[in-house]
C-alpha distance (Angstrom), angle and dihedral (degrees) to the residues before:
residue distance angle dihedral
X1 . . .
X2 3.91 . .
X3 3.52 129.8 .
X4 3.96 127.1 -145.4
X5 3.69 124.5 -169.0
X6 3.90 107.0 -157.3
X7 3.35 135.1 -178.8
X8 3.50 127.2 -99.1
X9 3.53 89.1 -130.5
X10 3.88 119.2 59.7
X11 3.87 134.5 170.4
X12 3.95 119.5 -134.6
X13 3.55 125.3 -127.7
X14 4.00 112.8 -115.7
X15 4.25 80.6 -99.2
X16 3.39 102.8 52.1
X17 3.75 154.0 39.7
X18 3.26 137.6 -84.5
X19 4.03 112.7 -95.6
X20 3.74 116.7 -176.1
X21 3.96 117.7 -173.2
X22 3.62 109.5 -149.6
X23 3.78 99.0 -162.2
X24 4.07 128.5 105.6
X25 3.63 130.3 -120.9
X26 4.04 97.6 -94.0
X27 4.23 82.8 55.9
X28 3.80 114.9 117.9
X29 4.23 99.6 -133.4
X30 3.92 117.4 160.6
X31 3.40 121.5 -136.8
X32 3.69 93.9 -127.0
X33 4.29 87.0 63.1
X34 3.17 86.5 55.8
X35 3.78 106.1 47.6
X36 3.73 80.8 49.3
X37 3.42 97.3 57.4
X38 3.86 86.1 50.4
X39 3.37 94.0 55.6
X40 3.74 91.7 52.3
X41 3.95 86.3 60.1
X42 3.50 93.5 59.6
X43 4.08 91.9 57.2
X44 3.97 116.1 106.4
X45 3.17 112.5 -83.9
X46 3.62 104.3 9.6
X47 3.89 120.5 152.0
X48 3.43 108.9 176.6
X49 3.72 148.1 -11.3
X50 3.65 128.3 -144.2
X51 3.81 121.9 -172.1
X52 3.61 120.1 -153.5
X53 4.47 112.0 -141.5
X54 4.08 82.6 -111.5
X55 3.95 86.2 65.2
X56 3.71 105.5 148.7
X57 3.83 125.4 158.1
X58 3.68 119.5 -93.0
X59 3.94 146.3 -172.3
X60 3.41 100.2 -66.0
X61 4.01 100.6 -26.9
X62 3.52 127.4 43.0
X63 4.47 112.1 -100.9
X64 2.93 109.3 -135.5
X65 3.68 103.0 58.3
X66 4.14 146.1 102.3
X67 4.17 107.1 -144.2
X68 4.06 120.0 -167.2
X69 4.07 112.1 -157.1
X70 3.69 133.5 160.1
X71 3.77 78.8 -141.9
X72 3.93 124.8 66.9
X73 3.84 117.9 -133.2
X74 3.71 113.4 -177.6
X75 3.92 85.4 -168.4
X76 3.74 92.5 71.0
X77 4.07 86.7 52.4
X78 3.81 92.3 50.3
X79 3.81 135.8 -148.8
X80 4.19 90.4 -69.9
X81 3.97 87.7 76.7
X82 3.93 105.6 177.4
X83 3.67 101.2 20.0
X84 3.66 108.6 158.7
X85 4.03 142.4 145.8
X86 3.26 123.8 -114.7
X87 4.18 129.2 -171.1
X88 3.53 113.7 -146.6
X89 4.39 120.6 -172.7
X90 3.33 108.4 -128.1
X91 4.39 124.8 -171.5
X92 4.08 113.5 -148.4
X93 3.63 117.6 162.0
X94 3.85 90.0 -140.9
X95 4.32 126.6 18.0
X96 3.73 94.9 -160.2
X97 4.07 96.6 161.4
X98 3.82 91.8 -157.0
X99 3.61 86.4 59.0
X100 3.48 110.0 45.9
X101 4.00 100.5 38.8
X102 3.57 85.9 75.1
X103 3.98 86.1 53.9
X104 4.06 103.8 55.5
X105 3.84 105.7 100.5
X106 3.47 129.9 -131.3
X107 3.58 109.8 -71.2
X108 3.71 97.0 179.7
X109 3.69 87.9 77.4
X110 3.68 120.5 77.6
X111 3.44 121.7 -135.0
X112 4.24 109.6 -111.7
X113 3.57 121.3 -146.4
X114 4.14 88.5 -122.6
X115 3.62 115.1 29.9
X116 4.13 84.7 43.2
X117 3.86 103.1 37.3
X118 3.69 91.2 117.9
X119 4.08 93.9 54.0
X120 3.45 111.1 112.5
X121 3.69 95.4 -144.4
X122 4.10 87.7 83.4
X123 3.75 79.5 74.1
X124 3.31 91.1 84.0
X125 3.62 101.8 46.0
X126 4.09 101.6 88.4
X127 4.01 122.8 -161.6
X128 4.23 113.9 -22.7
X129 3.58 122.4 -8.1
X130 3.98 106.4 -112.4
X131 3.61 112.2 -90.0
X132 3.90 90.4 -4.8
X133 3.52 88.7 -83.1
X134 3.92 116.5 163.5
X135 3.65 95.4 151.1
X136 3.29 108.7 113.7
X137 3.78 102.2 -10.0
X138 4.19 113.3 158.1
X139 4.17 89.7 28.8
X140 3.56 121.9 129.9
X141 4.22 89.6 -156.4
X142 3.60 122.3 -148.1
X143 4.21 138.5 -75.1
X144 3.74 111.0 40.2
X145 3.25 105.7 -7.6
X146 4.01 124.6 105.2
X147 3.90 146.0 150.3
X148 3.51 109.1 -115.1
X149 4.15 134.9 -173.8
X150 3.45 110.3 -151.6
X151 3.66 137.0 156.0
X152 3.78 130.1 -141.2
X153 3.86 122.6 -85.0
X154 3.63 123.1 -176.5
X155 3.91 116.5 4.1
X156 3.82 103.1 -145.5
X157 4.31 102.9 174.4
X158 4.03 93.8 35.2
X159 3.82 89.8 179.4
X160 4.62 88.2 56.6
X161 3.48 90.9 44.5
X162 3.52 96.0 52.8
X163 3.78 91.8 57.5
X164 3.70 82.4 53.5
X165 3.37 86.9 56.6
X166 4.01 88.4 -125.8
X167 3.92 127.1 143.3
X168 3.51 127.9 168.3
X169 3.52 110.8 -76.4
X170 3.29 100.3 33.9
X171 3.63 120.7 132.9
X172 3.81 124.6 -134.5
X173 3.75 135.3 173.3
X174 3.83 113.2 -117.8
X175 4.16 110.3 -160.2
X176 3.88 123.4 -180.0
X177 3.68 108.7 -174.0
X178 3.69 133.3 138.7
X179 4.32 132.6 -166.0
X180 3.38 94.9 -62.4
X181 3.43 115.7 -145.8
X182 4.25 92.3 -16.7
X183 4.11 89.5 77.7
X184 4.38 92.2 46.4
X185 4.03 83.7 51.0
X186 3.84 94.6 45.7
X187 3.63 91.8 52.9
X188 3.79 104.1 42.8
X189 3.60 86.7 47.0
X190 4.28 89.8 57.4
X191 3.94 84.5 31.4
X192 4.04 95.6 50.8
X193 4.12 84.0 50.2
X194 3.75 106.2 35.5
X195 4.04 104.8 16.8
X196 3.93 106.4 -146.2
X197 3.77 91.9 -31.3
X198 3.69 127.2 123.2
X199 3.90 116.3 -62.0
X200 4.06 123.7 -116.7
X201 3.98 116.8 -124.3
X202 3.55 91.5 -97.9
X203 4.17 92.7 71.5
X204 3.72 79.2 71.1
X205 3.72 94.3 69.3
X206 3.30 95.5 39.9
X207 4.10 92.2 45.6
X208 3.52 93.8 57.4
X209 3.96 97.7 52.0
X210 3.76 87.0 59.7
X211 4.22 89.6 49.8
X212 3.80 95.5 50.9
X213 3.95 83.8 39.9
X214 3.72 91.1 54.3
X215 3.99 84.1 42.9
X216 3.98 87.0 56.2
X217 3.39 103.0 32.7
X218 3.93 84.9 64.2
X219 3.76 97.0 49.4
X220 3.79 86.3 54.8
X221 3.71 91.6 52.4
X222 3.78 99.1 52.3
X223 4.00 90.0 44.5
X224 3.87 87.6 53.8
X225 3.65 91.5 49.7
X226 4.10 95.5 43.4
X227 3.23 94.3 53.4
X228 4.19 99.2 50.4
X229 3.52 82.0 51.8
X230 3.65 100.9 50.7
X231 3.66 103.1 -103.6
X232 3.76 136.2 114.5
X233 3.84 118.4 -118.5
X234 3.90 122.2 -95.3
X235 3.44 137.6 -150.7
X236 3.83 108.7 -108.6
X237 3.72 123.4 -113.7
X238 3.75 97.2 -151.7
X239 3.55 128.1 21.8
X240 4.38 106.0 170.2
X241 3.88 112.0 171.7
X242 4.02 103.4 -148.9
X243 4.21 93.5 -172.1
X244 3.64 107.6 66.4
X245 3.60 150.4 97.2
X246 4.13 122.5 -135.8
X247 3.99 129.4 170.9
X248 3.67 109.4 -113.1
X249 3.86 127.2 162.4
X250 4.14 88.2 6.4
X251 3.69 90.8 -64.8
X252 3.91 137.5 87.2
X253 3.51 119.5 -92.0
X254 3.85 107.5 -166.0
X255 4.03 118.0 -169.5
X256 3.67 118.0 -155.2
X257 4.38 108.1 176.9
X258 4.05 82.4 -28.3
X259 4.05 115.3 118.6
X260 3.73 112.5 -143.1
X261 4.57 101.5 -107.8
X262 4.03 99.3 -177.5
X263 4.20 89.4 118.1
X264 3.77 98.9 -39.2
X265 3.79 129.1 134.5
X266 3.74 103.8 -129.3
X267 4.04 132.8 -177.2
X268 4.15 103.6 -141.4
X269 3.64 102.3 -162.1
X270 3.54 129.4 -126.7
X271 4.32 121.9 -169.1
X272 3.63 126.4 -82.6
X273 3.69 98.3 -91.0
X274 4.31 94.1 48.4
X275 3.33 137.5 58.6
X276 3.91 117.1 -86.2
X277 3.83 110.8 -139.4
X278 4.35 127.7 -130.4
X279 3.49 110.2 -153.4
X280 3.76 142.9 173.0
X281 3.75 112.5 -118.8
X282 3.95 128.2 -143.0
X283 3.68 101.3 161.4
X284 3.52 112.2 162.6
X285 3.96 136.6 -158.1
X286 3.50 93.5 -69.2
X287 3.74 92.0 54.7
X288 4.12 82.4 41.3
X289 3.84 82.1 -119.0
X290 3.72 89.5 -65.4
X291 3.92 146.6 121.2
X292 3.84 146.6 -170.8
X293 3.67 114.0 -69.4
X294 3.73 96.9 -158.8
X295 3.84 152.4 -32.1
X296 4.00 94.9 -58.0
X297 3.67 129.1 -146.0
X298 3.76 119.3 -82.2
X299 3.28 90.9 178.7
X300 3.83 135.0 49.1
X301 4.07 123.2 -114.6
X302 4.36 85.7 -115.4
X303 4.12 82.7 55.1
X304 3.21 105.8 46.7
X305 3.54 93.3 49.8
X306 3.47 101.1 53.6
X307 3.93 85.6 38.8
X308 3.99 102.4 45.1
X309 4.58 87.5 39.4
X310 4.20 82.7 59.0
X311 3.90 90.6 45.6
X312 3.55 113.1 34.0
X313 3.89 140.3 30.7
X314 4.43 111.7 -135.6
X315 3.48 84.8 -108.6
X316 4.04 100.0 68.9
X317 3.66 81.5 38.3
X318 3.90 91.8 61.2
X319 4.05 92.1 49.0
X320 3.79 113.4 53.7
X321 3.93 141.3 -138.8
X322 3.58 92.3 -108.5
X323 3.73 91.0 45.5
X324 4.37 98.1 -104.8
X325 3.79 118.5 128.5
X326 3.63 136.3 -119.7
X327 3.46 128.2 -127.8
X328 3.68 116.0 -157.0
X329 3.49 144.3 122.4
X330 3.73 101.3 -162.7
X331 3.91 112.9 87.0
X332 3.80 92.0 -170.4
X333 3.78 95.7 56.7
X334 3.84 97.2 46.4
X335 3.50 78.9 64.3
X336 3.37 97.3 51.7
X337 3.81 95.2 49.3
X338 3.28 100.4 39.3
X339 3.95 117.0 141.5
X340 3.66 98.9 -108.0
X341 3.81 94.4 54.2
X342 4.15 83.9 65.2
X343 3.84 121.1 73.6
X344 3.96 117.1 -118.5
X345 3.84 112.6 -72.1
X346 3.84 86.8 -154.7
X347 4.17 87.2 64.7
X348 3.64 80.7 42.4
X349 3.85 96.0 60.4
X350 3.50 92.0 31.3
X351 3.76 91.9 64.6
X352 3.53 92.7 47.7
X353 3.56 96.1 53.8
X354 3.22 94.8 44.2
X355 3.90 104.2 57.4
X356 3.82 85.3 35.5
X357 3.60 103.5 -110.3
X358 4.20 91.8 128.0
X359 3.99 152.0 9.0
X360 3.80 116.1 -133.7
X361 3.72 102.9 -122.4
X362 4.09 107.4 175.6
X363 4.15 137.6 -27.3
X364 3.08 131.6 -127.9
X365 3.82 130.9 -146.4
X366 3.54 118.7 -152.5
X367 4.15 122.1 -123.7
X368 3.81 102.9 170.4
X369 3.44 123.0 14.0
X370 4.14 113.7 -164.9
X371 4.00 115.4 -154.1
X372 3.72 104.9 145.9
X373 3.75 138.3 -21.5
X374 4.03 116.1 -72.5
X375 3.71 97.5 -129.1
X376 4.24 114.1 -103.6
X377 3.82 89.5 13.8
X378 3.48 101.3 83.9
X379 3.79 111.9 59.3
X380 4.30 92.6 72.0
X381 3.55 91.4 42.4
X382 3.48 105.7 45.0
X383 4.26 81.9 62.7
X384 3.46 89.4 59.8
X385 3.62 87.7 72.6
X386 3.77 96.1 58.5
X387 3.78 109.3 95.3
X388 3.97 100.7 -177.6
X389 3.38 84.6 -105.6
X390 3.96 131.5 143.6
X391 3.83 111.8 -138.8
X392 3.77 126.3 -175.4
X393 3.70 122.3 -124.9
């Protein structure tokens, strides 16, 4: 695996766009990210390429990456349309991990209009479900995404936080989920008519279902998880999509693993076993008014399980370096998303705040971090979550 250290500054050929890098020297970017991202400046139309310090390479197009074209590509957005993060607050009278692990329910069942109508997390879901999709609704999915409780570390801009209404100590729900399997049909459907080429207006309409469906989709999972743990649902007080495309400045800005940073409050995540990192973005045009969206892979899933089965045994996996537990049922992908197969959020951060993209605002420390179902666990608690309640859908 090679590593480049570009400039933040780079010239395009006469052919291509513009692609700035905005990492530092001591950042871990692969070659193969960056020949992607070169190849996505030589598409029609492009304008400009900004690459996020989490650059890593992708199916297709690097992630990692914000991509300005007078011509939309739903390929560079991806089949996860509307995958975001979103930070929920959260009041338990005690956050013993040990204790409430064993509480998350299973979030690899979706919640059905009939054999769920009395869960209270349909409180949340407000007028029609977005594109009528029930399929899969109140799932976490599968690869890096999770539910996590954490609670806040270090405050580092006391005066932001406090408009946040966070303090150290506070607990919060962190949820990474996208559209499930809504976005994959979307693009197969414009893929299986089109192929890579440029998408007709209609994606649009279709795109932005799966966004406020990733948007919903995540309120649902933090309400299931509040109430197995006791706790009433909250509001959440960020909620960035980082797979998306939106038309700003008369051209298309697509998103692929890059959280939008023009004036937004956005949760850059870090692994399960470090802190994840909420800052307040100010990403400019360079930046195409975008940031990182977490620590990015450095290494692929292949590598880190043949690296991670050599070093480590599932249980160390399942108990963290900063002392927070892992739920998840699937040996093979602790492996795969193990910690040391990410790149250093603090480098991350670093190289945000350093070419002005972002201001650290708080940490947060995982205490429970949901993957998959552990296996005979789930059954009891997943009836914790059922209030009595009757919930629209």
């Amino acid at each position: 695996m090679s590593q480049h250290h570009p400039s933040r500054n780079s010239t395009p050929s006469p052919t291509s766009a513009s692609v700035t890098v905005f990492a530092s020297a001591a950042s871990w970017i692969e070659s193969d990210a960056l020949a992607q991202c070169q190849q996505v400046a030589a598409l029609d139309g492009m304008v400009h390429v900004a690459a996020m310090p989490d650059l890593h390479p992708g199916k297709g197009a690097p992630i990692g990456a914000a991509m300005a074209s007078t011509v939309l590509y739903p390929f560079l957005v991806g089949s996860d349309i509307g995958c975001g993060i979103a930070v929920f607050p959260i009041k338990l009278k005690r956050a013993v991990p040990e204790r409430l692990a064993s509480r998350f329910p299973d979030l690899d069942r979706a919640l059905d209009p009939e054999r769920d109508a009395d869960d209270p997390a349909w409180d949340v879901v407000q007028g029609d479900v977005p594109a009528g999709h029930l399929e899969g609704l109140g799932t976490v999915g599968r690869g890096n995404h999770f539910v996590e409780l954490a609670r806040i570390g270090a405050v580092l801009d006391p005066g932001h936080a406090s408009r946040l209404g966070l303090d150290a100590g506070d607990l919060v729900l962190v949820v990474h989920s996208g559209s499930r399997g809504l976005g994959e049909r979307i693009l197969r459907a414009h893929t299986e008519a089109h192929g890579a080429g440029a998408a007709p207006a209609a994606y649009l309409a279709r795109h932005d279902d799966a966004v406020r469906w990733g948007s919903l989709n995540r309120r649902v999972l933090a309400a299931r998880v509040a109430y197995a743990l006791g706790a009433e649902p909250t509001e959440p007080i960020v909620d960035q999509c980082h797979n998306m495309v939106e038309i700003r400045d008369g051209v298309y800005l697509h998103r692929k693993g890059a959280a939008p940073g023009d004036g937004r409050d956005v949760l850059v995540a870090g692994t399960r076993g470090t802190a994840s990192y909420l800052v307040a973005a100010h990403a400019g045009p360079e930046a195409n008014h975008s940031v990182a969206h977490g620590a990015g892979r450095k290494m692929s899933r292949a590598d880190a399980l043949r690296r991670g089965r050599a070093k480590h045994t599932v249980e160390q996996l399942r108990r963290t370096p900063v002392g927070s537990l892992v739920v998840c049922g699937d040996r093979q992908l602790l492996f795969e998303e193990a910690p040391t197969a990410y790149k250093r959020i603090e480098q991350v951060i670093a190289d945000l705040v350093e070419h002005q993209l972002a201001t650290p605002v708080v940490t947060t420390i995982p205490l429970v971090t949901y993957k998959t179902p552990d296996l005979g666990s789930t059954t009891r608690s997943d009836r914790r979550g059922h209030r009595g309640r009757r919930g629209g859908s």
